[in-house]
Structures are given as structure tokens and as C-alpha cells.
Kinemage of the C-alpha trace (Angstrom):
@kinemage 1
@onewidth
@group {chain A} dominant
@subgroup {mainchain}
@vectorlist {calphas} color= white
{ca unk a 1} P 93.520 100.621 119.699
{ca unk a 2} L 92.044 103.515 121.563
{ca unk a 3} L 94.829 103.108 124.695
{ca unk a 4} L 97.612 103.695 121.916
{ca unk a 5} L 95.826 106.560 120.727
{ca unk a 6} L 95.543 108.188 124.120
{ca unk a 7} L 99.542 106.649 124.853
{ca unk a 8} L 100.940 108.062 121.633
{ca unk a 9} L 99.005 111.445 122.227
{ca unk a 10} L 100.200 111.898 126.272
{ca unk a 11} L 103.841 111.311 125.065
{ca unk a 12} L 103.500 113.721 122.024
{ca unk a 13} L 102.205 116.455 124.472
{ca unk a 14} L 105.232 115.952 126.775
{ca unk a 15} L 107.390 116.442 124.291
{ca unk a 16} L 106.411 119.821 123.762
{ca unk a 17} L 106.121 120.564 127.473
{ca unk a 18} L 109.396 119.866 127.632
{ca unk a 19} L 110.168 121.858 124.995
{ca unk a 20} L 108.457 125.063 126.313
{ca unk a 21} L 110.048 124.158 129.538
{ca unk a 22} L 113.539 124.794 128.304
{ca unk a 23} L 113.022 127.951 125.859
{ca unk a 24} L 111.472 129.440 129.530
{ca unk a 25} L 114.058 128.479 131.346
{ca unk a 26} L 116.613 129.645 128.544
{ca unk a 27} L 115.029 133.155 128.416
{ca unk a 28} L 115.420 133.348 132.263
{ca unk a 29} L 118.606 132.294 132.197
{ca unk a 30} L 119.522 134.948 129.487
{ca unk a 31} L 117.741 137.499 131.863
{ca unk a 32} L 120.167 136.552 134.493
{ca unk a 33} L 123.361 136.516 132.394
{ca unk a 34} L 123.916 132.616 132.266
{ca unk a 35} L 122.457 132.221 129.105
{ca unk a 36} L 125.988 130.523 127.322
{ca unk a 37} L 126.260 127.705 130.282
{ca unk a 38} L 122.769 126.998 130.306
{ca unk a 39} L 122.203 127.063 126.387
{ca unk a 40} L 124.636 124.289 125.969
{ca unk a 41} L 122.642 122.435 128.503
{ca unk a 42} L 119.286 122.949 127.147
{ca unk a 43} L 120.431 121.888 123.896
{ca unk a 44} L 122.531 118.727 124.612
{ca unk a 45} L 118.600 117.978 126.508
{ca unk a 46} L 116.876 118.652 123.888
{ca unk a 47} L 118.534 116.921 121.431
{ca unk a 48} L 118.268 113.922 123.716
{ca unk a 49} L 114.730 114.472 124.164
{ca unk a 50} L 114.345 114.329 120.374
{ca unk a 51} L 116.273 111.081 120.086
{ca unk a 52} L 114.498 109.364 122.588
{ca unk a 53} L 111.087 110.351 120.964
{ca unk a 54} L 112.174 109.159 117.531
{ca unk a 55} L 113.145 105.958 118.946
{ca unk a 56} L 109.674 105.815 121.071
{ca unk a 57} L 108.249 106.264 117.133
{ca unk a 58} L 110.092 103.788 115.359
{ca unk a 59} L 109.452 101.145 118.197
{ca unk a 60} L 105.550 101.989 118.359
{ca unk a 61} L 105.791 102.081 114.538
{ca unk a 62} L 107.237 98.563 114.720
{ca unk a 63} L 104.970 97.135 116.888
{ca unk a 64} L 101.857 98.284 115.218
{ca unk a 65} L 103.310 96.282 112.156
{ca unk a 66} L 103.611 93.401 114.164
{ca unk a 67} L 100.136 93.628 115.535
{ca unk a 68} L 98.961 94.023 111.736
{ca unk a 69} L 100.866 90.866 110.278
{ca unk a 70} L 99.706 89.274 113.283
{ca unk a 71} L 95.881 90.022 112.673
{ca unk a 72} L 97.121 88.585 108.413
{ca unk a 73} L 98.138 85.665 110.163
{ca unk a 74} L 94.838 84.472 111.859
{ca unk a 75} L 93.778 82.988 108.143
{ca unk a 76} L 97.298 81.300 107.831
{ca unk a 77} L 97.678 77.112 108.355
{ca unk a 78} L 99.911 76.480 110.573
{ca unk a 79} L 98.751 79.266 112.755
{ca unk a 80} L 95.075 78.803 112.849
{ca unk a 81} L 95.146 77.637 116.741
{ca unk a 82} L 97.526 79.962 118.355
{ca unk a 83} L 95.854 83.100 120.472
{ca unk a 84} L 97.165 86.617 119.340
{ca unk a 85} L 99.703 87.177 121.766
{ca unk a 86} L 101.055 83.880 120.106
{ca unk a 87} L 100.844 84.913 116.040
{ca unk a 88} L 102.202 88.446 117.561
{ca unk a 89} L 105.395 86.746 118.920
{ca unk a 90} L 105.765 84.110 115.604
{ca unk a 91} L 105.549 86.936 113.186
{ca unk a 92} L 108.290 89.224 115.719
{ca unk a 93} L 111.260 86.551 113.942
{ca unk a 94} L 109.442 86.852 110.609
{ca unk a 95} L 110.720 88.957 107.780
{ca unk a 96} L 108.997 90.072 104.724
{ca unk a 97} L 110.304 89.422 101.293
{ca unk a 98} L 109.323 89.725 97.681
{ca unk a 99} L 110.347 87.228 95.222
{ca unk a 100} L 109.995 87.321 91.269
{ca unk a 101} L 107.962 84.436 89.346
{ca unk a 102} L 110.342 81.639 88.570
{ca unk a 103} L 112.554 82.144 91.150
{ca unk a 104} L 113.420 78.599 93.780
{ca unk a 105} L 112.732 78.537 97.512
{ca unk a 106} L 114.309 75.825 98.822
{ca unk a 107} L 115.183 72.684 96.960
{ca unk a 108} L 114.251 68.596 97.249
{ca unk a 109} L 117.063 67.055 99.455
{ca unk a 110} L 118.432 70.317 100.639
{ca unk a 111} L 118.182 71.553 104.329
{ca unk a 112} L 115.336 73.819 105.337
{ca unk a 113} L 116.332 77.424 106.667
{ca unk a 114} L 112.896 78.752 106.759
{ca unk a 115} L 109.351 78.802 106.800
{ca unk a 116} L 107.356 80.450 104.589
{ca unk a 117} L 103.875 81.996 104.546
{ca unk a 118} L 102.535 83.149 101.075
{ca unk a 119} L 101.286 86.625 101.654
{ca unk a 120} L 100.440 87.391 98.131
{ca unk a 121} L 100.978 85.165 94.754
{ca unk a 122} L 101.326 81.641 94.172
{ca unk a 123} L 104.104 78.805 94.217
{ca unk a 124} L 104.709 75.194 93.022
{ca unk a 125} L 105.641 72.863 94.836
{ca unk a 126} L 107.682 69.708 92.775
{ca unk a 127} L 109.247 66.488 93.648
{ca unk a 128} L 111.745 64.935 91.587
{ca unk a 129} L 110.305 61.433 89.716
{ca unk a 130} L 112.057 59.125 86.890
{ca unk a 131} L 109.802 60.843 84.438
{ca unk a 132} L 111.096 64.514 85.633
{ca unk a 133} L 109.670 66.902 88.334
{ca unk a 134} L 105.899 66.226 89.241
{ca unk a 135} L 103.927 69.084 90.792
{ca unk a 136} L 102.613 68.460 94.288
{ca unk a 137} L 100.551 70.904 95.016
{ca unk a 138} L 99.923 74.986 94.446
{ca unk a 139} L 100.685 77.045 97.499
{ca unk a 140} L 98.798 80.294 97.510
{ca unk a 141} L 97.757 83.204 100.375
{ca unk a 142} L 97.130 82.076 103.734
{ca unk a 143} L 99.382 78.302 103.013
{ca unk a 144} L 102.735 77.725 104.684
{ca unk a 145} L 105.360 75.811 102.895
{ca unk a 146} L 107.605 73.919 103.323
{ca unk a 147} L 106.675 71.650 106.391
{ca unk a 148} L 109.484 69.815 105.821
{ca unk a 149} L 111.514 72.332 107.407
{ca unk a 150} L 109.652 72.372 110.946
{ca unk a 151} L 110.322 68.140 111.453
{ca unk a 152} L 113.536 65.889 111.842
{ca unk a 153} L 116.314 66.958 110.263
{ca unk a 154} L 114.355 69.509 108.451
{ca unk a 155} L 115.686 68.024 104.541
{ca unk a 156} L 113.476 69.417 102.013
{ca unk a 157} L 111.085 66.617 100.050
{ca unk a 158} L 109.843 69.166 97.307
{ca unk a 159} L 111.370 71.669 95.127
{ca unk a 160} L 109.171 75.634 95.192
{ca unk a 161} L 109.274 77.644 92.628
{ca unk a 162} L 107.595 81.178 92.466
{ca unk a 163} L 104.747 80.675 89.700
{ca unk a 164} L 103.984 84.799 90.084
{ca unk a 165} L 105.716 87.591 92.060
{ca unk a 166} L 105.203 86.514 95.569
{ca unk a 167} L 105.311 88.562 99.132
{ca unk a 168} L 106.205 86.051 101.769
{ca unk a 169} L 106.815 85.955 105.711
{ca unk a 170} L 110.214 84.507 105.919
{ca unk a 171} L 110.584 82.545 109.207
{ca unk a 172} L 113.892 81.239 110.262
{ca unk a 173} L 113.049 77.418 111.126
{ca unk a 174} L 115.871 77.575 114.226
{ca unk a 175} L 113.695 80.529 115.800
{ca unk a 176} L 111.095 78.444 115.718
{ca unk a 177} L 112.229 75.533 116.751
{ca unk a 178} L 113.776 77.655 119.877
{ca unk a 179} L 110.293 79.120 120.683
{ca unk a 180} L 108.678 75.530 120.928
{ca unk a 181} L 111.529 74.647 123.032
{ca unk a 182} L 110.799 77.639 125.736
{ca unk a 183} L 107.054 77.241 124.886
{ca unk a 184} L 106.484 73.436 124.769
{ca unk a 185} L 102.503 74.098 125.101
{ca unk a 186} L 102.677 76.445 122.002
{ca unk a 187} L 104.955 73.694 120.173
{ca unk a 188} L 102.576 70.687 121.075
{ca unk a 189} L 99.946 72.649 119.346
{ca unk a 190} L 101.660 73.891 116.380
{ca unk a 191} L 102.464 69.974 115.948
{ca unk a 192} L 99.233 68.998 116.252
{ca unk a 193} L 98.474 71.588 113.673
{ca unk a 194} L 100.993 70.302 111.265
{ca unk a 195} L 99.993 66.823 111.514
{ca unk a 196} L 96.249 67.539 110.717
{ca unk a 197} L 97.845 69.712 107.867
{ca unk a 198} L 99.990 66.957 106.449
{ca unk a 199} L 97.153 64.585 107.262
{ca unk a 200} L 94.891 66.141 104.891
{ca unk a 201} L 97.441 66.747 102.039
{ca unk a 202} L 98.059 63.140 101.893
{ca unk a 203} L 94.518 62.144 101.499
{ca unk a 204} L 94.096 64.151 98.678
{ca unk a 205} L 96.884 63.430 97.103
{ca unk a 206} L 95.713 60.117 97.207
{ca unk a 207} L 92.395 60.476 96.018
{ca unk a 208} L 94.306 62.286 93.156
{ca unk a 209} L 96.641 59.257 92.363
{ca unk a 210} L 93.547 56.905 92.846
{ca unk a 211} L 91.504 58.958 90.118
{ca unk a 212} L 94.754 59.127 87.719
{ca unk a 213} L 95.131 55.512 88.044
{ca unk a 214} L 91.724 54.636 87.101
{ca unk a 215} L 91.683 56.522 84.170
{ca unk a 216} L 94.519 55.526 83.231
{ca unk a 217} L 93.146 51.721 83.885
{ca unk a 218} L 89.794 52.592 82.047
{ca unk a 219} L 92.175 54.106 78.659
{ca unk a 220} L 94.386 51.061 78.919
{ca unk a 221} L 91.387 48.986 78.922
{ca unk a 222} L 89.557 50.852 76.141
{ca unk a 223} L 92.528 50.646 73.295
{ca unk a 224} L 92.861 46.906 74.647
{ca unk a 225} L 89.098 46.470 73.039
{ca unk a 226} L 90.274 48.334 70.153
């Protein structure tokens, strides 16, 4: 942090050297009766100089909120095991958006364009069952959804819906893809990360199913002794 400080501060001062650079050289040139030739000069330079320092702004400006959604995304999922130089490239293709509560990202048996990181808020996840949709799971800050997107064809096995106004990092899923292509390393680990991820959901949804089951078995069984 303290080398962009200093950075930002040495190209801030030669700015203004510049600047004082061409109102002395104007005055001279004034002095020496070429002040129209040279005026035109000095201003199609300065207003160059001003461009280019805008544009050194906007560029620092964007990179410091790269760094920053980088540093959000150590806590994230799917990004748990990749370095900083890693989350600062992932969240370069990201793009933040803000979504109102009941309001669909992505839908069961539909293609995948994106992954998603929940910033802020929560979302349900759904699949579709004879007896209507069944929630999955809740998705809230620092969860990725849908996985689905990231493997095979990338078809969608759950439906989201916003429960609350969310913020999320919106991903495309063929940037990705294309960085684990260039990076296999990077995409070996992110796999490895996904399958510990998906690993995990499915034993609890499991144990969830088991407990439903048997107390649904123990209810059966107590009207049965009715």
C-alpha cells in the first residue's frame, strides 16, 4: 500500500512540473514575440497531459477495486485455495450487480452463463419435485452458486431465487473456463475445490433426508399404534 502512495504522489507532482514548465516557457515565449505559435502548442500538451493523467486515475482507481474485491474474496468457497494474484485476476472478469428479493438467477434445466458469489443477502436454491419445488439449500455471503455452471455442459440442476436484495459478483462461466484452460494448475485446484464443496453438500443433504425419513418412519409408526 505504501509503494502506491509514494507512485500516485511522484506522478501527481509531475503533473504540476509539467505544468509550471509550460506557463515558463509560455511567458518566455511571449517575451520573445512567439507567444501565438507556441500557445497553441502548450495547450494541445497540456490538454494531453491532462488526459493521460485522468486515465492514469481511472486505471489506478480500477485496480485498487480489484485489489479490494480480491481481499472480499479470500472468505469466498470456491476461492479459498487460490493465492492473491489468483482471486485478483478471477474477480478482473467479475462484475457487480444488485438484484431485488424475488427475482430468478438462473433456472433448473437451463444453461449456466455465470457464476455467482453472494456479496450481501441471501438466495434459495430449488429443484423441481412431483410435489412442487423443494428448497436445496440457502446461499448467503461468502457461498458461490451455481456449481452447475463450472462442470459438463454447464445445465442448471436448481432454480435461485433472491430471498432479500442481493449484491453479487457476476462471473461469466466461459471466462472462467478460458482461464483454467491457460492456467491448468489454477483449474486443477479450483476443481479440487469444487469437488470437496459438492462433496460436503451432499452429505448433508443426506443426513437431512435420513433425519426426514425417520421421522417420518417414527409418525407413520406412531398413528399405526393408534
Amino acid at each position: 500500500m505504501r509503494l502506491r502512495v509514494d507512485r500516485l504522489g511522484a506522478v501527481e507532482w509531475a503533473v504540476i512540473g509539467a505544468v509550471l514548465v509550460l506557463i515558463i516557457a509560455e511567458a518566455v515565449a511571449f517575451q520573445n514575440g512567439l507567444g501565438p505559435f507556441i500557445g497553441v502548442v502548450a495547450l494541445g500538451y497540456l490538454l494531453a497531459l491532462i488526459a493521460a493523467y485522468l486515465l492514469y486515475r481511472y486505471h489506478r482507481s480500477t485496480e485498487s477495486s480489484i485489489t479490494g474485491l480480491a481481499s472480499t474474496l479470500q472468505t469466498v468457497d470456491i476461492f479459498r485455495d487460490l493465492t492473491d494474484t489468483e482471486r485478483e485476476t478471477v474477480a478482473s472478469f467479475g462484475e457487480r450487480v444488485r438484484i431485488p428479493a424475488g427475482q430468478a438467477r438462473g433456472t433448473a434445466s437451463e444453461p449456466g452463463s455465470c457464476l455467482y458469489i453472494v456479496l450481501d443477502g441471501k438466495a434459495e436454491l430449488s429443484a423441481p419435485s412431483a410435489i412442487g419445488q423443494i428448497t436445496v439449500r440457502i446461499a448467503g455471503p461468502g457461498e458461490s452458486f451455481p456449481l452447475a455452471t463450472l462442470l459438463g455442459s454447464g445445465t442448471l440442476i436448481t432454480t435461485v431465487t433472491a430471498m432479500t436484495d442481493m449484491e453479487l459478483l457476476a462471473i461469466p462461466r466461459f471466462d472462467l473456463l478460458s482461464l483454467w484452460q491457460g492456467n491448468p494448475t489454477l483449474g486443477m485446484r479450483m476443481y479440487a475445490t469444487i469437488a470437496d464443496i459438492l462433496g460436503n453438500r451432499y452429505r448433508s443433504t443426506l443426513a437431512h433426508l435420513t433425519t426426514s425419513a425417520e421421522q417420518a418412519l417414527r409418525a407413520a409408526d406412531f398413528w399405526a399404534n393408534v
